[in-house]
C-alpha positions as semicolon CSV with decimal commas, in nm:
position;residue;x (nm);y (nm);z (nm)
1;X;0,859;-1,646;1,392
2;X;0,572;-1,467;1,602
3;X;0,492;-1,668;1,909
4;X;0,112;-1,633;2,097
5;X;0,070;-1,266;2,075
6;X;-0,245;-1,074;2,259
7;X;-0,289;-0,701;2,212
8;X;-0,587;-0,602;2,464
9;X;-0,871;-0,414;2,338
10;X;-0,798;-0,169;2,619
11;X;-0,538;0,032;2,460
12;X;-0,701;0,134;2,167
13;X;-0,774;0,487;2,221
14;X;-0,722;0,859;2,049
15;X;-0,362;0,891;1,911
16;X;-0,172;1,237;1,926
17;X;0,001;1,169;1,631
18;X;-0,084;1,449;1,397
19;X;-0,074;1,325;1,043
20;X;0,023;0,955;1,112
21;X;-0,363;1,013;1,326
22;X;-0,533;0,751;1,098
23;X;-0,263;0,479;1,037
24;X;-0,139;0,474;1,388
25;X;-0,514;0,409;1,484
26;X;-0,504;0,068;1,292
27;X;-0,227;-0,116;1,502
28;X;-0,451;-0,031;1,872
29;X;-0,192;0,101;2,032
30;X;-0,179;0,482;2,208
31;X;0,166;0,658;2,159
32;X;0,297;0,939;2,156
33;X;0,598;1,034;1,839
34;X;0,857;1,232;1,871
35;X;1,237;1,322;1,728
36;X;1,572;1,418;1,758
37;X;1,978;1,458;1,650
38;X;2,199;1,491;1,905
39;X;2,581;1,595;1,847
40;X;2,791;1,375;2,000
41;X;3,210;1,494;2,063
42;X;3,330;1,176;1,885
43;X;3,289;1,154;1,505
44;X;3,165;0,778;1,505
45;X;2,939;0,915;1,674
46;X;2,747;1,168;1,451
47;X;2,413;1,085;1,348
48;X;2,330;0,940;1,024
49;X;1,980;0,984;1,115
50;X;1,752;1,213;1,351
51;X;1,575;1,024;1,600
52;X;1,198;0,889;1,639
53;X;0,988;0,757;1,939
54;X;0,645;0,677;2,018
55;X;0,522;0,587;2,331
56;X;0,213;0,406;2,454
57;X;0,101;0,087;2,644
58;X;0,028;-0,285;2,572
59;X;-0,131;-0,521;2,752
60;X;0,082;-0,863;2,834
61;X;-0,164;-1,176;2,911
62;X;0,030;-1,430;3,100
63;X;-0,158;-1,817;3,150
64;X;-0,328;-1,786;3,477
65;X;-0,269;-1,454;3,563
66;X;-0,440;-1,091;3,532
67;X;-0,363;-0,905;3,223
68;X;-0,043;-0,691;3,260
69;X;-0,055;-0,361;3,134
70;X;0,313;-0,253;3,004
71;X;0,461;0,129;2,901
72;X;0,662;0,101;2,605
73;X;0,912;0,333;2,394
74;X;1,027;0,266;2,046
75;X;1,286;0,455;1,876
76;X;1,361;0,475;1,486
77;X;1,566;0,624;1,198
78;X;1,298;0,943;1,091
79;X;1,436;1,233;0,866
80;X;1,078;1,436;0,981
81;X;1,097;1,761;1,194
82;X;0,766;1,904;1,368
83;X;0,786;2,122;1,675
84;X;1,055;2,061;1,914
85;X;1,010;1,956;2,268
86;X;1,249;1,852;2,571
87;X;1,200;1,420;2,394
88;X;1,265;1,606;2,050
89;X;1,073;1,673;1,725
90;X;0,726;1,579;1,764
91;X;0,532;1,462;1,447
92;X;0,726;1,264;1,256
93;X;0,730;0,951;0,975
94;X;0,998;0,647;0,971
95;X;1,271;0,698;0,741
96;X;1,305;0,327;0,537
97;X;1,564;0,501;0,333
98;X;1,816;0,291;0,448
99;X;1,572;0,043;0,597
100;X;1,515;-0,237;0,691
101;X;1,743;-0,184;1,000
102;X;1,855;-0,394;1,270
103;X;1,612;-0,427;1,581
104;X;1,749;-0,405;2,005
105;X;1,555;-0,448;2,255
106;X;1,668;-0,300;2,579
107;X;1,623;-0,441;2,890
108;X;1,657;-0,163;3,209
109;X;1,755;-0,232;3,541
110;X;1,580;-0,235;3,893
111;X;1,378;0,074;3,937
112;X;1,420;0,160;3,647
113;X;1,218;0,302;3,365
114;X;1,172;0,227;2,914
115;X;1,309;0,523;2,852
116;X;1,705;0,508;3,058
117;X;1,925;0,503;2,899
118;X;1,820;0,730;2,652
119;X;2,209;0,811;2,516
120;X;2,234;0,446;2,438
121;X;1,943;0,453;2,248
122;X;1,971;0,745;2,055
123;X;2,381;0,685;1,950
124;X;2,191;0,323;1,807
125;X;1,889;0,470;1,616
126;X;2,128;0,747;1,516
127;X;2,327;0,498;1,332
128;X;2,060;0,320;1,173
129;X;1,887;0,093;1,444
130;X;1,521;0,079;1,624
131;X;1,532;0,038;1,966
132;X;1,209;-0,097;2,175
133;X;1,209;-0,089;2,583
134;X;0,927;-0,169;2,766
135;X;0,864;-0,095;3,167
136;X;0,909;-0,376;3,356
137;X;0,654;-0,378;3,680
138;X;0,928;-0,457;3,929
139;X;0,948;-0,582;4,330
140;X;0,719;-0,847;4,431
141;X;0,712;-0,938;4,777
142;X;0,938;-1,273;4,833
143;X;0,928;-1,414;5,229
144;X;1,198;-1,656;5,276
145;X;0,956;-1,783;5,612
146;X;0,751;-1,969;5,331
147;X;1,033;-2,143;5,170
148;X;1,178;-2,299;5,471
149;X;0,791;-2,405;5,599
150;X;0,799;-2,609;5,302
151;X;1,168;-2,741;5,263
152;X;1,215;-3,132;5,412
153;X;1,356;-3,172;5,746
154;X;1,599;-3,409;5,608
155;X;1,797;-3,153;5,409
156;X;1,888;-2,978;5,758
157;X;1,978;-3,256;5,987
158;X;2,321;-3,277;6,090
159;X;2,501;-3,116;5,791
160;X;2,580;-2,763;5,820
161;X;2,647;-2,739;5,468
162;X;2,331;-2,813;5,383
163;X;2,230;-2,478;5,537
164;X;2,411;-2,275;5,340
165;X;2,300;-2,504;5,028
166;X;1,946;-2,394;5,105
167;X;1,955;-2,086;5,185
168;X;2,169;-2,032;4,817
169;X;1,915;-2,269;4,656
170;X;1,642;-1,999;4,791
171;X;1,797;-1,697;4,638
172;X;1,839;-1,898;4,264
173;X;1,531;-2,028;4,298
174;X;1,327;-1,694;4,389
175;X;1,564;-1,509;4,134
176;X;1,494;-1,710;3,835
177;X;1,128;-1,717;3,984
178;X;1,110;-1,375;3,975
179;X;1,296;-1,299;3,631
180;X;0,995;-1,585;3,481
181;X;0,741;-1,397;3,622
182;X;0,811;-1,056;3,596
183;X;1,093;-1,018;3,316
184;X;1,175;-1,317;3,089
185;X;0,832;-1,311;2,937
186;X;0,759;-0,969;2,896
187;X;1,084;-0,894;2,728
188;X;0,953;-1,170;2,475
189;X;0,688;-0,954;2,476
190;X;0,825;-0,639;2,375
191;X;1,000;-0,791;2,095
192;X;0,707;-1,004;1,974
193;X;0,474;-0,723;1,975
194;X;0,749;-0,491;1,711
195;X;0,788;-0,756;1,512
196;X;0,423;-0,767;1,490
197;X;0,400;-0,418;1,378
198;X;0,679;-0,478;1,156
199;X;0,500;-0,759;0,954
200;X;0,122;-0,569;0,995
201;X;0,087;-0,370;0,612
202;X;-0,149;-0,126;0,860
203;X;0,159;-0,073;1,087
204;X;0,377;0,256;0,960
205;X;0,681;0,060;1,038
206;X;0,550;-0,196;0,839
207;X;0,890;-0,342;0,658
208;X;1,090;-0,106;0,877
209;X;1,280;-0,388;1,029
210;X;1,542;-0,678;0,935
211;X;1,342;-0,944;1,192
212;X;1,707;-1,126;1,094
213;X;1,928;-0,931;1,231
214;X;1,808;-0,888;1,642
215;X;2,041;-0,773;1,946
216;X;1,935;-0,747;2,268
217;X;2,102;-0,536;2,566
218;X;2,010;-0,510;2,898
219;X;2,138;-0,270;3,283
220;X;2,219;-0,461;3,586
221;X;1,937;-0,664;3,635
222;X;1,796;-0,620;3,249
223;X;2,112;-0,809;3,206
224;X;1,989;-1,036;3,364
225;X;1,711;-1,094;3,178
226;X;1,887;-1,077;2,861
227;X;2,144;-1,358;2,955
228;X;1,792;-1,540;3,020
229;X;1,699;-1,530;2,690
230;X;2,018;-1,597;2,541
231;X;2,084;-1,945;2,671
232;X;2,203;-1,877;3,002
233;X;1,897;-1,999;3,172
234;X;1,880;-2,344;3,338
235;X;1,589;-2,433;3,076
236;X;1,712;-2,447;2,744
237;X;1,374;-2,408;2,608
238;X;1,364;-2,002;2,748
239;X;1,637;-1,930;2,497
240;X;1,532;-1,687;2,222
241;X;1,683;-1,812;1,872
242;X;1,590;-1,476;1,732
243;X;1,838;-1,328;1,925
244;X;2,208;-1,246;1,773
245;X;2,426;-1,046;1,968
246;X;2,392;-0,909;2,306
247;X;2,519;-0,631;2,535
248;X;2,535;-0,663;2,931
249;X;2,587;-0,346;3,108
250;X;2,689;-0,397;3,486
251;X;2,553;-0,745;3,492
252;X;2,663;-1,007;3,721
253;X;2,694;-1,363;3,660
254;X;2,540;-1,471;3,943
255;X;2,234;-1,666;3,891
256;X;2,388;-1,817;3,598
257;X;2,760;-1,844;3,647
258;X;2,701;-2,238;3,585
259;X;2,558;-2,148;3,255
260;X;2,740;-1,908;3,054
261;X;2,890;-2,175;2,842
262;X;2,529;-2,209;2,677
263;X;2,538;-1,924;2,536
264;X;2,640;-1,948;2,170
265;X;2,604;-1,595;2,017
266;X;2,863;-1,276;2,007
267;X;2,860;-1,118;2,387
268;X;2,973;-0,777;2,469
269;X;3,027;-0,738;2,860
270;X;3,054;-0,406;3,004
271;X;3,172;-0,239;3,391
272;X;3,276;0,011;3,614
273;X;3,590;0,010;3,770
274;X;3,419;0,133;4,072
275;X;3,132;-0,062;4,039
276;X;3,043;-0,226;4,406
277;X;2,792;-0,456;4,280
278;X;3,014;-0,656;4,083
279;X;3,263;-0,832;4,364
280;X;3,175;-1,223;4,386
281;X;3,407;-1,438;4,231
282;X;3,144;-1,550;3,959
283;X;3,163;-1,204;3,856
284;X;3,504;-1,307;3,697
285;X;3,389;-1,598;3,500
286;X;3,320;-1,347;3,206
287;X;3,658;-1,358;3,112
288;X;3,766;-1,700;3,187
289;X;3,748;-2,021;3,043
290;X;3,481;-2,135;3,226
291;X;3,261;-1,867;3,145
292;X;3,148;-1,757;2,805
293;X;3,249;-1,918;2,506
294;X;3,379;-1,640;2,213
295;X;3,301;-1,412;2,035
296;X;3,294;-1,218;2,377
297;X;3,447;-0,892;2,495
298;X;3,495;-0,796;2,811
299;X;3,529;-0,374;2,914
300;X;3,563;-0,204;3,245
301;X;3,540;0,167;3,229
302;X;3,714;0,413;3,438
303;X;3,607;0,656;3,671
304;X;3,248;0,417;3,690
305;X;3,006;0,273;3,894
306;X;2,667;0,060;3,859
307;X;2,465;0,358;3,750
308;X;2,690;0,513;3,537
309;X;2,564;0,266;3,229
310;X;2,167;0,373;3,293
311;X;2,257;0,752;3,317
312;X;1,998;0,966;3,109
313;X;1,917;1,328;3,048
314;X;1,605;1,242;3,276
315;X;1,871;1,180;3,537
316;X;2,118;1,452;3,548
317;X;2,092;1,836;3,529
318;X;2,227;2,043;3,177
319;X;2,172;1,698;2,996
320;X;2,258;1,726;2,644
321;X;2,613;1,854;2,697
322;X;2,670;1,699;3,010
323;X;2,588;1,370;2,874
324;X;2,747;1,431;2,530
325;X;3,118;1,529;2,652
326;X;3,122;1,238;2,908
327;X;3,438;1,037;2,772
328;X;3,234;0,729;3,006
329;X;2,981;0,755;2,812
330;X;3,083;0,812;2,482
331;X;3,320;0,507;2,533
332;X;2,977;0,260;2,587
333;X;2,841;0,406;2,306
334;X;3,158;0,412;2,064
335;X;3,208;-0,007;2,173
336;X;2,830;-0,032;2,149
337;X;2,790;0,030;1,806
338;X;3,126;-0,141;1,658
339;X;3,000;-0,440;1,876
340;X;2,636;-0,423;1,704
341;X;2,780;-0,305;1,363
342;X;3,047;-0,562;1,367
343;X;2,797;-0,867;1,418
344;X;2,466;-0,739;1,307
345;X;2,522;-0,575;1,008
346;X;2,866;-0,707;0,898
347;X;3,030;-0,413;0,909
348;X;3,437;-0,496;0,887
349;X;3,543;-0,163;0,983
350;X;3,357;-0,177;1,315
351;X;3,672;-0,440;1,390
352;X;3,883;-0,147;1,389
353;X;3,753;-0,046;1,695
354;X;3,695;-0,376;1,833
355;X;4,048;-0,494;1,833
356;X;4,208;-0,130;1,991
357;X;4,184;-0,042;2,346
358;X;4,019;0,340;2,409
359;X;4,216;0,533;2,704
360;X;3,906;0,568;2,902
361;X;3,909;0,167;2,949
362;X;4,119;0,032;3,252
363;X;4,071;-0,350;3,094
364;X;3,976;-0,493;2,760
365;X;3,962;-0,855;2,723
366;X;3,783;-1,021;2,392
367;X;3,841;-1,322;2,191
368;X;3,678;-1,289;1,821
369;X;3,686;-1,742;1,763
C-alpha cells in the first residue's frame, strides 16, 4: 500500500552519481552514493555485504501547511567499489543478489541528524537490510501562556488536583501535538517515498525491497515516534500496518504509558544503566504486565547513558576502531540483528541469541508468546 505521496518538482536537479547519472535522474531526487565494509570484533557481526548510501532531499506537503523540505539517507546491500572517502566507496550499484531484503526505517532523536547512528545502520545493511532516515526539522516554539488563556475556569476552581491534571494534560497534549506535526507524518513519509522507489521500474532499487517484511527503530525521542506508529498512539487510525517489528533505543514510555498494550507486533526495548532520562515510574511499564504485550524484550546495557545508543563516527574522534571494539555497542548491534533476523526474516538461529544473556547486559527481560 502507497498512501498520498508528493515528490516536489524542486529537487530534481544534477546527480553526482557517476554511472547510475541517467537512471538516478528519472526518480527526481538529488543524492549523493557512496559505500563501505566495516570489520566489526564480533563474528555475527562480519559483513555479508559492503555498504551503500545516497543522500539527497524530498519535499513533504502536509494539508494546510508550506511544503517541507526533508534530508534523507538510504543505505543498501552494494558489492561496487569506486574511490574511497571518509562515508565510504563512492560510485556504486545495489546488490539484489540476495535481494529483495528487509526495509528499517530509523527514526533519530532530538537534535539529531539522518545519518546517527551510522554503526546501527551499517551492522543492518551489512547483513542484508536497507535502511532509510530522514532529518526531522525539530523545536517549535510551544508557550504554555496560550494554553491556560484558553482552558475553562471551571477546571481550576477549588480542586487542586485539577492543577496538576492540566498542567500534565498540557505536556501530552503539546507532545503528541508536536510528534503529529513534526514527526509522525514525515516518518510515513520516509517510508512511503522508498517504497515508491522500490515499486518505480525507473528507480535502481526498483525490486530491491521485501515491502512485506518492514521494521522500524527509533533514539530517544525517534522512539517516540516509532511507538506512534506502531499502535501506541491515542488514535488508532495513526498506526502503520506495514510495520512488523520495532526497536526503541532509550525511549520512555511517557506519553503513551496508557497505551502500550495496543501495540501488537514483536518489540525490542533497549537502555543504559546510567541513563538519567529514563527515571519515572512509567518508564518501568516495559517490562510489566501492564505494559507491552509479547513478543517483547527488554535490555539495559552497562556502562551507558542516553547518548550512548545515537553514538556515530561523526561523533567521536578515531571512529572506526573506537566504535568497532566498543563491547556497548557491539552488544545493540549483536541484539539488533537477532531481534530483526528472528522476526523479519525468520531466521531460527537468531533465537540463539535471543534467549542468552551477553555479559555486557546488567538486565534482560523478554517473553517470546
Amino acid at each position: 500500500m502507497i498512501r498520498n505521496i508528493t515528490i516536489s518538482q524542486t529537487t530534481k536537479t544534477i546527480f553526482r552519481w557517476g554511472i547510475v547519472l541517467a537512471s538516478i535522474a528519472l526518480l527526481g531526487l538529488p543524492m549523493i552514493i557512496s559505500a563501505a565494509i566495516v570489520p566489526y570484533v564480533n563474528s555475527s557481526l562480519v559483513a555479508q555485504y559492503q555498504v551503500g548510501n545516497i543522500q539527497g532531499q524530498i519535499t513533504f506537503n502536509q494539508a494546510g501547511k508550506a511544503p517541507e523540505v526533508l534530508d534523507i539517507s538510504i543505505w543498501y546491500p552494494t558489492t561496487g567499489q569506486g574511490s574511497f572517502s571518509f562515508e565510504g566507496f563512492d560510485g556504486t550499484l545495489a546488490d539484489f543478489s540476495g535481494g529483495p531484503y528487509p526495509l528499517i526505517i530509523f527514526n533519530h532523536g532530538l537534535n539529531a541528524n539522518d545519518i546517527d547512528p551510522l554503526y546501527l545502520k551499517e551492522s543492518l545493511v551489512g547483513q542484508g537490510y536497507v535502511v532509510a532516515s530522514v532529518e526531522f526539522n525539530d523545536m517549535p516554539s510551544i508557550i504554555f501562556s496560550d494554553y491556560i488563556s484558553t482552558t475553562p475556569r471551571t477546571d481550576w476552581d477549588n480542586r487542586t488536583d485539577n492543577l496538576f491534571s492540566a498542567v500534565d494534560n498540557f505536556f501530552r497534549d503539546n507532545y503528541l501535538n508536536y510528534l503529529e506535526n513534526y514527526r509522525i507524518n514525515q516518518s510515513r513519509f520516509s517510508l512511503d517515498y522508498v517504497l515508491n522507489m522500490n515499486e518505480n521500474p525507473s528507480s535502481p532499487f526498483y525490486g530491491l525491497i521485501d515491502a512485506d517484511k518492514i521494521g522500524m527503530a527509533g533514539h530517544s525521542l525517534g522512539g517516540l515516534t516509532t511507538l506512534s506508529l506502531s499502535g501506541a498512539h491515542p488514535d488508532p487510525a495513526v498506526a502503520d500496518p506495514r510495520i512488523k517489528a520495532i526497536i526503541l533505543l532509550a525511549t520512555p514510555a511517557y506519553p503513551f504509558e496508557n497505551n502500550l498494550d495496543n501495540v501488537n507486533i514483536p518489540v525490542m526495548v533497549m537502555r543504559g544503566d546510567y541513563d538519567l532520562m529514563m527515571t519515572s515510574a512509567e518508564d518501568d511499564l516495559w517490562v510489566t504486565d501492564q505494559g507491552l504485550s509479547a513478543p517483547k524484550f527488554f535490555l539495559v546495557v552497562s556502562q551507558s547513558h542516553h547518548f550512548t545508543f545515537s553514538q556515530s563516527p561523526y561523533s567521536i574522534s578515531d571512529p572506526l576502531p573506537h566504535v568497532n571494539h566498543d563491547g556497548r555497542i557491539e552488544v545493540i548491534m549483536i541484539y539488533s540483528l537477532a531481534f530483526m533476523n528472528y522476526y523479519l526474516k525468520g531466521d531460527a538461529d537468531a533465537l540463539k541469541v535471543l534467549e542468552n544473556q551477553d555479559p555486557m547486559l546488567a538486565q534482560y527481560y523478554y517473553e517470546l508468546e
